[in-house]
C-alpha positions in Angstrom: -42.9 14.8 12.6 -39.7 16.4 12.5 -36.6 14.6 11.3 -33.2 14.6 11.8 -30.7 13.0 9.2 -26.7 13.0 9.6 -24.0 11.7 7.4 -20.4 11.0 8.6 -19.2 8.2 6.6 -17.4 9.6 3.2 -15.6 13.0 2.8 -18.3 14.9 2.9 -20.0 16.1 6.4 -24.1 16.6 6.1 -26.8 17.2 8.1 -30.5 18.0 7.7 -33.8 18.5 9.3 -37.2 17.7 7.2 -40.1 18.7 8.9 -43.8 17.4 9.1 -44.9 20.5 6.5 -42.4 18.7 4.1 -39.4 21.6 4.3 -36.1 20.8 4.6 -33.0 22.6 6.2 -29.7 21.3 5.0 -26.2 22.0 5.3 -23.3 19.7 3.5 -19.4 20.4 3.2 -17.2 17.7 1.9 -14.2 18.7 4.8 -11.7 15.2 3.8 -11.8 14.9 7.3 -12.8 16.3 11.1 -15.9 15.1 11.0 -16.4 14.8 14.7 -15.4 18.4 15.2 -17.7 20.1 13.0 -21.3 17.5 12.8 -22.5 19.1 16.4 -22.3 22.4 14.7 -23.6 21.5 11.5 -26.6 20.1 13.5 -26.8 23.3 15.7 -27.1 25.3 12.5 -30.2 23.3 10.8 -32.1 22.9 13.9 -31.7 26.8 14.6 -32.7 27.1 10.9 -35.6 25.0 11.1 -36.5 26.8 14.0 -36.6 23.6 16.6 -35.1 22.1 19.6 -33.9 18.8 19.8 -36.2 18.0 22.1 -38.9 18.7 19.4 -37.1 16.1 17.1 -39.1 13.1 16.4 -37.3 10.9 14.7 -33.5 10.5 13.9 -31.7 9.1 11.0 -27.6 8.0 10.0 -25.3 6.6 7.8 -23.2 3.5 9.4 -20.7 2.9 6.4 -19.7 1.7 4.9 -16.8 4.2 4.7 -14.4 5.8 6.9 -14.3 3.9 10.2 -14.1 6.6 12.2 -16.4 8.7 10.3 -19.3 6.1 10.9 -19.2 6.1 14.4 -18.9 9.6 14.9 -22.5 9.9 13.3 -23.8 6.7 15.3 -22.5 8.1 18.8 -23.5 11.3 17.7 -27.2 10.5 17.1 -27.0 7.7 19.8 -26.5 10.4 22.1 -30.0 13.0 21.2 -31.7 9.6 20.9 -31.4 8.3 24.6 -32.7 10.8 26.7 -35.4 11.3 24.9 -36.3 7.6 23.7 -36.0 8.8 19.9 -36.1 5.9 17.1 -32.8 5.6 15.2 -32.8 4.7 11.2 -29.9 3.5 10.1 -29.2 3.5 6.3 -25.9 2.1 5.0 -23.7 4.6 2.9 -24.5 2.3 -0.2 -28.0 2.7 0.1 -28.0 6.1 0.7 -26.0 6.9 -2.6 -28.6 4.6 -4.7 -31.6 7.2 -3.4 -33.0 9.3 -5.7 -31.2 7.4 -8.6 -32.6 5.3 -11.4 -32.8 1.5 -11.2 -30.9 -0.3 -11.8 -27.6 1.4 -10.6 -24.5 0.1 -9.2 -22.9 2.0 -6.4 -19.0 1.8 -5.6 -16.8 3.5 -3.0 -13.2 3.0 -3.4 -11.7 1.2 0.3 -8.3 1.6 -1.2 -5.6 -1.6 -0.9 -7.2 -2.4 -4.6 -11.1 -3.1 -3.2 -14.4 -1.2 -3.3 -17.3 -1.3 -1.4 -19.9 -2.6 -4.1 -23.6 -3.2 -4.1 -26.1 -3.0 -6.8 -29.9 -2.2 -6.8 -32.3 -3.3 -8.8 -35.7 -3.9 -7.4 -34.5 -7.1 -5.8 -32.9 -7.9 -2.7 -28.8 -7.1 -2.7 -26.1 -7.4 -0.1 -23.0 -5.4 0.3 -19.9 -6.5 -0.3 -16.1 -5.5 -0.7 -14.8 -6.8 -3.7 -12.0 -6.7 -5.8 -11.5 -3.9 -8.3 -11.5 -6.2 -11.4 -15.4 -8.0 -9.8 -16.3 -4.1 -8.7 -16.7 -3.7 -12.8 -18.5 -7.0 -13.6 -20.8 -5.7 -10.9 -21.7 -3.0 -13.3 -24.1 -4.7 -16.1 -25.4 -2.8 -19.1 -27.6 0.1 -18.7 -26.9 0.2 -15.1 -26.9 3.8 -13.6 -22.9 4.2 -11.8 -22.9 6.3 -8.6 -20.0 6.7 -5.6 -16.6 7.8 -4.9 -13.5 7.3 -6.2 -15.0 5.7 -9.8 -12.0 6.2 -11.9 -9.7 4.3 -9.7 -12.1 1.1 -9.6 -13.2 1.4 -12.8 -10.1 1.9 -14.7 -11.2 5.1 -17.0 -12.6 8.5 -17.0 -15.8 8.5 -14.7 -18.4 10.7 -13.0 -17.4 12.9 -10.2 -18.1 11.7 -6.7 -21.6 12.2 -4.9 -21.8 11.9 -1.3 -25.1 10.7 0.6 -27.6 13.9 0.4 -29.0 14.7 3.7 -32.7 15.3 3.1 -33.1 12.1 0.8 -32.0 10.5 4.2 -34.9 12.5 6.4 -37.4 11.6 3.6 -36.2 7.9 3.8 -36.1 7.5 7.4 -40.0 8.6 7.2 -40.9 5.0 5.7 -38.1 3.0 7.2 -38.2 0.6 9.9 -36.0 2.2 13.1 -33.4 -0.1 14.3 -30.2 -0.3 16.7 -27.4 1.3 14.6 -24.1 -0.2 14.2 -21.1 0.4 12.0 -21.0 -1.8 8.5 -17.4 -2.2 8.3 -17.4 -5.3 5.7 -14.0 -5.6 6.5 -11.9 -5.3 9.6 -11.1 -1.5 11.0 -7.9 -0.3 11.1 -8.5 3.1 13.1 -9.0 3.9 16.3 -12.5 5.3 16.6 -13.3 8.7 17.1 -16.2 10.4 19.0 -18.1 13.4 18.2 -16.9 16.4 20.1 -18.4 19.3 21.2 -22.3 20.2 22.8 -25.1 18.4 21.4 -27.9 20.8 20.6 -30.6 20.8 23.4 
């Protein structure tokens, strides 16, 4: 089993490769933007760490938002594109989720969308559905004791707040492991206002 996980979606550009022996080869940079120029590199890099091909991959895993629009189809087309020849499964994992791994339960993630609204969703053990809210219902989101994790927390929540975390690329791999493959699409929740952007440059062989 060898993995590969890729985040696009937030300011930060991540990649990673978890292997069947259980290591991991990971490289993150939070870059604002340019996403689509520097993933294919980023990939490059952890597969030559690793010491694979893509064509040893087994398995392929991405964020789809959401976030920046563009962002999250760079990612999808990215990982769309080493899937199809080579009849890979795709997990897809929205950028909410992938915030909550690792964290304890229950925890409230929020990513500021600007115009006054943040991407909310909380996680407690029971199901949960995204959702772009209002700041002011963002914070009544948050209930006591709940862990607070995401971008842009000071904004939404009106007062001094953690620094933002971006989705960590080897939580992804190790996720992808257990979850069910599926076609991946961009999560918007609300209407893009960007033209999208492809990945550039030469996918890894």
């Amino acid at each position: 089993m060898a993995v590969l996980a890729v985040d696009t979606c937030l300011a930060a550009c991540s990649a990673a490769v978890l292997r069947g022996e259980g290591e991991s080869f990971a490289r993150s940079e939070r870059i604002g933007t340019g996403h689509a120029e520097r993933i294919a590199p980023m990939v490059r890099e952890v597969l030559e760490e690793a010491g694979l091909r893509a064509s040893e991959l087994t398995r392929l895993c991405v964020t789809v938002g959401p976030g920046s629009f563009m962002g999250a189809r760079v990612g999808i087309s990215l990982v769309k594109g080493l899937a199809l020849p080579r009849r890979l499964p795709i997990v897809a994992i929205s950028t909410l989720e992938a915030l909550a791994l690792g964290g304890a339960r229950p925890i409230t993630v929020l990513i500021d969308a600007r115009r006054g609204q943040a991407y909310a969703q909380r996680f407690s053990g029971g199901p949960s559905e995204p959702a772009v809210l209002p700041y002011d219902e963002a914070r009544r989101l948050v209930r006591p004791g709940d862990a607070v994790r995401g971008v842009g927390l000071a904004a939404i929540l009106g007062r001094a707040a953690p620094e933002d975390v971006f989705p960590h690329p080897v939580r992804l791999a190790e996720r992808a492991l257990a979850a069910v493959p599926a076609r991946p699409a961009p999560l918007y929740l609300r209407e893009p206002d960007a033209k999208p952007q492809a990945a550039s440059g030469v996918l890894p062989s």
